[in-house]
C-alpha positions as CSV (number, residue, x, y, z in Angstrom):
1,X,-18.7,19.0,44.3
2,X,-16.3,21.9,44.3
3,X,-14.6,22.6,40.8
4,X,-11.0,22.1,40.2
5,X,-8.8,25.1,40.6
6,X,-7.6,25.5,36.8
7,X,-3.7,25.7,36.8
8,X,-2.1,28.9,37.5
9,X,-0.4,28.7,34.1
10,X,-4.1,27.8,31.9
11,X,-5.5,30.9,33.3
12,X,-4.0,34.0,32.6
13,X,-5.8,37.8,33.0
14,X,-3.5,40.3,33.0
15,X,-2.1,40.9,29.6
16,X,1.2,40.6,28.5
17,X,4.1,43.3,28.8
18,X,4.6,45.0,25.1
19,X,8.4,43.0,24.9
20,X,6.7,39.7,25.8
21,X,4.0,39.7,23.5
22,X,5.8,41.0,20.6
23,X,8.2,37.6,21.1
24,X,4.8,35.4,21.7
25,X,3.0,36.9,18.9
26,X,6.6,36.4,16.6
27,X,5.1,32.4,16.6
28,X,3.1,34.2,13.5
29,X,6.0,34.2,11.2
30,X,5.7,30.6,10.6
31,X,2.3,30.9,8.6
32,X,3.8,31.5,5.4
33,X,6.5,28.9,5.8
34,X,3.5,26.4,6.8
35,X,1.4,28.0,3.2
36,X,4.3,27.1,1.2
37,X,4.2,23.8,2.6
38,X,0.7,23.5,1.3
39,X,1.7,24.9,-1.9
40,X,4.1,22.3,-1.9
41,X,1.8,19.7,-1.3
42,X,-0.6,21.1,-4.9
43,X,2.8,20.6,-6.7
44,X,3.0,16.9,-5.6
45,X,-0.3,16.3,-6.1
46,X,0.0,17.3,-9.4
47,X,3.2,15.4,-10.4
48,X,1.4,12.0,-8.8
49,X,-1.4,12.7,-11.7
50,X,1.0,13.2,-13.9
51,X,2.6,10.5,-13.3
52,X,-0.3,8.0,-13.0
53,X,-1.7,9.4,-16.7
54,X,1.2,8.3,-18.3
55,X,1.2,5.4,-16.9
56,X,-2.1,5.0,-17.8
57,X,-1.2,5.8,-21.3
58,X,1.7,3.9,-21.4
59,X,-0.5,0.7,-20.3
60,X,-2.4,1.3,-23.7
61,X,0.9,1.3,-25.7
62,X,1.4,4.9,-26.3
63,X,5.1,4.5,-26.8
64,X,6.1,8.3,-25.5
65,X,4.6,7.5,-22.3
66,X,6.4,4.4,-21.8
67,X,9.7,6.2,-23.4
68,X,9.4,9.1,-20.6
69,X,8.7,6.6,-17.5
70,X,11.6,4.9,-18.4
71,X,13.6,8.0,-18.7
72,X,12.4,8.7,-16.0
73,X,12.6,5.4,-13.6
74,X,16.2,4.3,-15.6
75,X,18.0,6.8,-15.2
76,X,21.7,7.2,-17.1
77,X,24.6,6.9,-15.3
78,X,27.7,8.1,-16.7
79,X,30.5,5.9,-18.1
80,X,27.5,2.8,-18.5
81,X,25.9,1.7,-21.7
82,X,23.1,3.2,-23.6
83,X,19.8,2.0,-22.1
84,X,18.2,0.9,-25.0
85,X,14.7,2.1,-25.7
86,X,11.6,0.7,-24.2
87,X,8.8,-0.5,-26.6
88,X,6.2,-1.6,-24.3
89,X,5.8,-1.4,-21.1
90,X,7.6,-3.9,-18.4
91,X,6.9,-5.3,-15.0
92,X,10.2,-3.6,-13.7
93,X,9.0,-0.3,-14.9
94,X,5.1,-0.2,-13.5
95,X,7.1,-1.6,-10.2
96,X,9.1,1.3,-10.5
97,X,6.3,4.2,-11.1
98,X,4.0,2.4,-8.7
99,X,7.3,3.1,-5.8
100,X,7.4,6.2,-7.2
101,X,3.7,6.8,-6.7
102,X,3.9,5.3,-3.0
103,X,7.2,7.8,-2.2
104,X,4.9,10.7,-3.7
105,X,2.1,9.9,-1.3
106,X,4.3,9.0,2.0
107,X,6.0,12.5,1.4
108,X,2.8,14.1,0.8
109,X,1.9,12.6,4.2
110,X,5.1,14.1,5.4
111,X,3.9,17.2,4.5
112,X,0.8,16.5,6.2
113,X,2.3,16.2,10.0
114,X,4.7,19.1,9.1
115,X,2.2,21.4,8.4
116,X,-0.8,20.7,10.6
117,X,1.2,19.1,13.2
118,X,3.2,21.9,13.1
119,X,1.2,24.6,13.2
120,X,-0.8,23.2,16.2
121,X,2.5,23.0,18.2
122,X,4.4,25.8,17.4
123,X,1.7,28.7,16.1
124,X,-1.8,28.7,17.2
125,X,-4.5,25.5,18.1
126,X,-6.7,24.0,15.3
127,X,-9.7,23.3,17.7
128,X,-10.4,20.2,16.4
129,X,-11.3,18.4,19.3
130,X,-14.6,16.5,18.2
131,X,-14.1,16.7,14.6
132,X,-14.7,13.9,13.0
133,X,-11.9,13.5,10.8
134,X,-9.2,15.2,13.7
135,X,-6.2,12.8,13.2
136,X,-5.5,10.3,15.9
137,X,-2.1,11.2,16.2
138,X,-3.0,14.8,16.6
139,X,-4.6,14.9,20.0
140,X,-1.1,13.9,21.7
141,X,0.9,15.9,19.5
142,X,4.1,18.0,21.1
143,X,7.5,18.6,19.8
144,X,8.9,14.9,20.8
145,X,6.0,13.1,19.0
146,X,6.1,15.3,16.4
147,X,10.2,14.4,15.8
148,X,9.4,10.9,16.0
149,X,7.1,10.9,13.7
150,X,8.2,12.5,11.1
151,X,11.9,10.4,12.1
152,X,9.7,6.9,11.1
153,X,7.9,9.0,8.0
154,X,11.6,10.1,6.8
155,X,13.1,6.2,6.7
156,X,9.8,4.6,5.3
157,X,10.6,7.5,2.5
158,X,14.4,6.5,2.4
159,X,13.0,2.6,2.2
160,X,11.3,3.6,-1.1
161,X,14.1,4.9,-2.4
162,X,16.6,2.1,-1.6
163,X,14.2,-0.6,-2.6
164,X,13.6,1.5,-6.2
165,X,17.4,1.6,-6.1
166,X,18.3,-2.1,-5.7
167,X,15.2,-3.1,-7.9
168,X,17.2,-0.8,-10.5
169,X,20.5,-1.7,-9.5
170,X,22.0,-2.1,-13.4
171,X,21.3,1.1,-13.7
172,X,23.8,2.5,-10.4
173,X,27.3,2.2,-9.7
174,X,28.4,0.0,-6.7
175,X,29.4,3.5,-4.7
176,X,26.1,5.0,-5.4
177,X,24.0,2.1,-3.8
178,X,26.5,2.1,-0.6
179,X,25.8,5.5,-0.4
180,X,22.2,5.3,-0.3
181,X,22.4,2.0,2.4
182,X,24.6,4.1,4.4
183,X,22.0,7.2,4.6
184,X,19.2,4.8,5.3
185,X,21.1,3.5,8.0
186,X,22.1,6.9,9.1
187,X,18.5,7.5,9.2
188,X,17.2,4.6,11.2
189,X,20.0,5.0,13.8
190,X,18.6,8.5,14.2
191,X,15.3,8.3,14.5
192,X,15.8,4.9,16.9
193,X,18.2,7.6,18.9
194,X,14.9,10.5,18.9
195,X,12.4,7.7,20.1
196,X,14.8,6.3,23.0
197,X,15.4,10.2,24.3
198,X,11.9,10.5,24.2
199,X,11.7,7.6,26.3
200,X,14.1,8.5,28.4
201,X,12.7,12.0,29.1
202,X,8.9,10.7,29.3
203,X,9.1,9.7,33.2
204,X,10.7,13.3,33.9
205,X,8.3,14.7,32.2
206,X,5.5,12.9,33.8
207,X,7.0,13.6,37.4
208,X,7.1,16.9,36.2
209,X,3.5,17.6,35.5
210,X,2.6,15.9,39.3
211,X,4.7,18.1,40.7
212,X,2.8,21.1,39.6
């Protein structure tokens, strides 16, 4: 059985011109933005510790704790009355942190796709095909996926904070919550726009590849 001839584009010998490969090797810049990512990602892994200690504490009745999550979960809005202070800890507030735990991690997952997802599409392979813990999402990846993705990751975030929102509604004026609905919407309208473009453009695509 012959082997297939690889594709004239998969195969390439001759190396590039000096103007071509400078703008091909200019994909490089990205690796620091994609390092600050993961510095990014240290930073909320350190506030979700944070967070979850004092929650901790607070459970045990160490009053500052429960003062500073509900500083933190309550949060003042001008022209409204005094919240007054918290003395133990309530099943609005741990609702509250534990959102605020969840949006931590689904933006750390965020930060996830960004940055290896990323990297593999727009900077250089990871070579992780047969690793055992290579995402499943990742062996599909392209630019499309990727905005989808990170489209449904961006209003499961914005859910979080509109659920935290009406859960805390005292605490918001009537402008502030319509706001937030509206944004939410915003962002469900978009990312429902991404996916049917990507549908739209996957039979092209498809048709494309044949072609060649």
């Amino acid at each position: 059985m012959s082997s297939p001839t690889p594709h004239p584009g998969l195969s390439r010998t001759e190396p590039l011109r000096p103007l071509p490969k400078l703008i091909f090797m200019s994909r490089w810049l990205q690796l620091p933005l994609y390092l600050g990512l993961i510095v990014a990602q240290c930073v909320y892994v350190y506030h979700f510790w944070l967070e979850l200690v004092h929650l901790i504490e607070a459970a045990f009745g160490n009053k500052e704790a429960i003062g500073m999550l509900a500083e933190s979960v309550m949060p003042a809005v001008p022209g409204a009355a005094a919240v007054p202070e918290q003395v133990k800890l309530t099943e609005t507030t741990i609702m509250l942190v534990v959102l605020g735990l969840i949006d931590v991690v689904m933006i750390s997952n965020l930060l996830i796709m960004v940055i290896v997802g990323g990297y593999e599409t727009f900077v250089s392979r990871l070579h992780l095909e047969g690793h055992p813990d290579q995402p499943e999402w990742l062996s599909h990846v392209n630019a499309s996926v990727l905005k989808v993705k990170l489209g449904t990751a961006i209003i499961g975030i914005s859910s979080i904070h509109l659920l935290k929102t009406f859960i805390n509604a005292a605490h918001y004026d009537s402008k502030t919550i319509l706001a937030q609905a509206g944004i939410h919407l915003a962002f469900l309208l978009s990312a429902m726009a991404i996916a049917y473009c990507d549908r739209l453009m996957a039979p092209m695509l498809s048709q494309d590849a044949r072609g060649h």
